[in-house]
N, C-alpha and C positions, 0 to 999 in steps of 0.2 A: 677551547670549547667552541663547539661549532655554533655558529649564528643561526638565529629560526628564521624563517622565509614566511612572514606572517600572507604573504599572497599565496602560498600552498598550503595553509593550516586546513582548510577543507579537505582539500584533493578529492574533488566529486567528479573529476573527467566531465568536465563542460561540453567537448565536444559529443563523445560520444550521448551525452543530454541532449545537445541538443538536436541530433539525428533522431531521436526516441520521440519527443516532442513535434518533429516536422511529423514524422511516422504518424502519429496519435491525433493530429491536425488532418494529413492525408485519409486516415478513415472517417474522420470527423465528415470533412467535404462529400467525399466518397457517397455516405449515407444521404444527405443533405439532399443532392440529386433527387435522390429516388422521389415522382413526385407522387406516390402513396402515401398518407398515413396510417404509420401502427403505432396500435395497441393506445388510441386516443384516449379510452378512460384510466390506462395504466395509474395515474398519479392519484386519480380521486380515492384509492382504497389507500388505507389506512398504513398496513403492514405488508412487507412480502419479503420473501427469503431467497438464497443465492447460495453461490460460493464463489472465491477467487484464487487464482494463481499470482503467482508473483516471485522478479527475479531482482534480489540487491545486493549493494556495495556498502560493505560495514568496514568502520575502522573504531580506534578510541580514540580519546580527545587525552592527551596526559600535559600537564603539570610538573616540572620538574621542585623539587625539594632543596632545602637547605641543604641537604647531606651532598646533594650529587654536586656540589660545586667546594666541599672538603678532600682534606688528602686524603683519606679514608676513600676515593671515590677516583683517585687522581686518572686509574686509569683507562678509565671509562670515557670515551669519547664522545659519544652522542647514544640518546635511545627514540629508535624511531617507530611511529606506528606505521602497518603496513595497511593497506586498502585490499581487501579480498569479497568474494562472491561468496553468494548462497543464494534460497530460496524459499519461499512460503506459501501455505497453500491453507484454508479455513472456510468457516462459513458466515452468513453476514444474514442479521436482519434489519430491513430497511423500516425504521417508523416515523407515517409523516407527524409534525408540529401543527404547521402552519403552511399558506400560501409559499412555494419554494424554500422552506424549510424543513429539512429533516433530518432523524436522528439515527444515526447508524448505528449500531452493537456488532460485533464478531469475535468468533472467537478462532485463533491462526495459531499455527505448529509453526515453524520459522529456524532453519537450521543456520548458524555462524559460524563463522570462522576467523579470527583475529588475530593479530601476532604482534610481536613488536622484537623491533633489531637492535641489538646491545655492539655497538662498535666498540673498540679499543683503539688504546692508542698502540698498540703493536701491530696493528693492519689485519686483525682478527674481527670477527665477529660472530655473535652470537644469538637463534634465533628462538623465541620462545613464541609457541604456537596453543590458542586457546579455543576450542572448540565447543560448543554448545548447541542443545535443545532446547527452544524457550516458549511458553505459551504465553501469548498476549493476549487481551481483552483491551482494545481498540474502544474507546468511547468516544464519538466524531459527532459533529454537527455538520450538515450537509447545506451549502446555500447555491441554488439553481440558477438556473436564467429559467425566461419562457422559454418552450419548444419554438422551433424554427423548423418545420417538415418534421424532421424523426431525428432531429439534433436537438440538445439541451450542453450547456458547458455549467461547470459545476466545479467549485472551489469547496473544501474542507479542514476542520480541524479540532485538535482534541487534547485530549491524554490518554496514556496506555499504560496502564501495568501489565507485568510479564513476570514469570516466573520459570524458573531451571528446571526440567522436565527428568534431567539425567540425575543421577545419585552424587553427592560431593565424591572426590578424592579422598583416599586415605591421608589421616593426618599424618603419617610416618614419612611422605617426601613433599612435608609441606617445604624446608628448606630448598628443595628440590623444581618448585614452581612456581607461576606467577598464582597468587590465590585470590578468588575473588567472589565476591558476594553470590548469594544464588536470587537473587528477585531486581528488579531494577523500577524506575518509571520515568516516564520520555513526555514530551511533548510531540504534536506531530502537525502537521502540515501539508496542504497539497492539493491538485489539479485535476481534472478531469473532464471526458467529455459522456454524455449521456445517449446512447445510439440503441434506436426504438428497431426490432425485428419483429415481422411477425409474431411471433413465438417465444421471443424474450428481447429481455434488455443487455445490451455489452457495453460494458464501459471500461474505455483504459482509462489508465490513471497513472503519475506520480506523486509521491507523496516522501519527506524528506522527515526524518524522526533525531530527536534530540535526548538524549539523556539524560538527566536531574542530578541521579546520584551519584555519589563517591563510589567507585566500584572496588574499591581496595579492600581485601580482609587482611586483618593482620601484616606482620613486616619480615619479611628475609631479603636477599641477596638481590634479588629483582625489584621489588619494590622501595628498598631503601633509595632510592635517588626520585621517587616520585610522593606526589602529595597527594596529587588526585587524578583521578582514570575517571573517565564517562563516556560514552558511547555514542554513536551519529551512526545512520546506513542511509539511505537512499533506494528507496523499491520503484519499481515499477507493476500495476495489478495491472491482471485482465480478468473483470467481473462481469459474473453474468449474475442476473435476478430473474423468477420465472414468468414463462409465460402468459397466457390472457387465460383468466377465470372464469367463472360462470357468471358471473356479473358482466365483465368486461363484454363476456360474447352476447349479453342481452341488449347493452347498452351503444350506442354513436353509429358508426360505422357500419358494422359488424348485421346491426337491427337495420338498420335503413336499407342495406344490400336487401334481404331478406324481405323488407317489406313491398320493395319494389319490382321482385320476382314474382311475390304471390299476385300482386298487383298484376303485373301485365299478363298473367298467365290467369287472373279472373275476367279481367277484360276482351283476351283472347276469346275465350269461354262464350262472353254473354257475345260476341259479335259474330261467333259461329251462330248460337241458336239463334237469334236475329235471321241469319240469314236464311235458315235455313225454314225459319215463322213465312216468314214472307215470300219462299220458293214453293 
């Protein structure tokens, strides 16, 4: 029986993390520059709404069973999960709490891809490949820093239910597949920066999701050697929320521009007639 390698039990590809992370730092800085302020009263309103993209690395987390170490099992060598891509794409309303606190809601389409590799001991293998549509509902709590220019960094975390968007399988090749639950719930986790545009707000983000549940339904030929299946991914967002409202454009910046236009352009005024009093 092959040995677990508990320093790959993740297999989150650190490096490539952590190019993603310098990247998301590099715009960070980038904005920070700029020495304008936008969208200054963005945070005082209450709610605003967005949507995001996003691209992750899901596997399952498996357990192996009493069975898979019986003769019944003998020639089974190893069962490995495999780390694969997908993507997610939803919408997001932002609602503030408190001072640097807020509450996020979304709701995200998120498509998987999973597998897991059944070695032998004859130098065979075999691979069982699980696909999915899942709708999540993401419930986050959001904790800021102050602005810095048009930069904020921003830590999060939450819980997520999700649910199977596609129809089960027929039961007729259930012995035929890995079978597994259709609803899940995760814990989640995760990083970001807060970069103020004119016009909107972008924020990347990582955020790293944990699985809860047993994801096992029932037992045939694949999951006899396992006890428990749960789930990890790893995304990466790029959120945008919108632009400046009709408040926003009354209020800071925005007002004061405006007020010192009309200003110099009434002063202009009275220093022609003046001049023109006394010509």
């Amino acid at each position: 029986m092959q040995a677990i390698n508990t320093g790959n039990k993740l297999n989150l590809r650190w490096r490539k993390i952590t190019v993603l992370v310098l990247l998301l730092a590099g715009f960070a800085c980038r904005a920070q520059n700029n020495p304008s302020d936008n969208l200054i009263n963005y945070d005082e309103q209450w709610i605003h709404y967005g949507f995001l993209l996003g691209v992750h690395s899901s596997k399952y987390v498996i357990k192996h069973s009493e069975t898979f170490t019986s003769p019944a099992m003998d020639t089974v060598h190893s069962i490995v999960p495999g780390n694969l891509g997908g993507f997610k794409l939803g919408f997001i309303a932002n609602m503030k709490v408190a001072d640097q606190l807020d509450f996020r809601g979304s709701i995200t389409v998120a498509f998987y891809e999973n597998d897991l590799l059944y070695r032998f001991t004859n130098n065979t293998d075999q691979r069982e490949l699980k696909d999915a549509t899942m709708v999540e509902f993401p419930l986050l709590l959001k904790y800021k820093s102050n602005r810095r220019g048009n930069v904020a960094m921003y830590v999060l975390g939450g819980f997520t239910p999700s649910f199977e968007a596609a129809s089960k399988s027929n039961k007729e090749d259930i012995v035929e597949k890995l079978e597994l639950k259709g609803w899940n719930y995760a814990v989640e986790v995760g990083a970001g920066f807060d970069i103020y545009y004119p016009f909107f707000k972008f924020s990347p983000e990582i955020r790293y999701s944990y699985g809860l549940r047993n994801m096992l339904d029932g037992e045939n030929q694949f999951s006899a050697g396992l006890s428990r299946l749960t789930t990890q991914n790893l995304t990466v967002f790029l959120t945008f929320e919108g632009g400046p409202t009709p408040k926003q454009k009354r209020g800071g910046k925005i007002k004061g521009q405006t007020l010192r236009k009309s200003g110099n352009k009434k002063n202009k005024a009275q220093r022609k007639f003046k001049g023109n009093k006394s010509g």
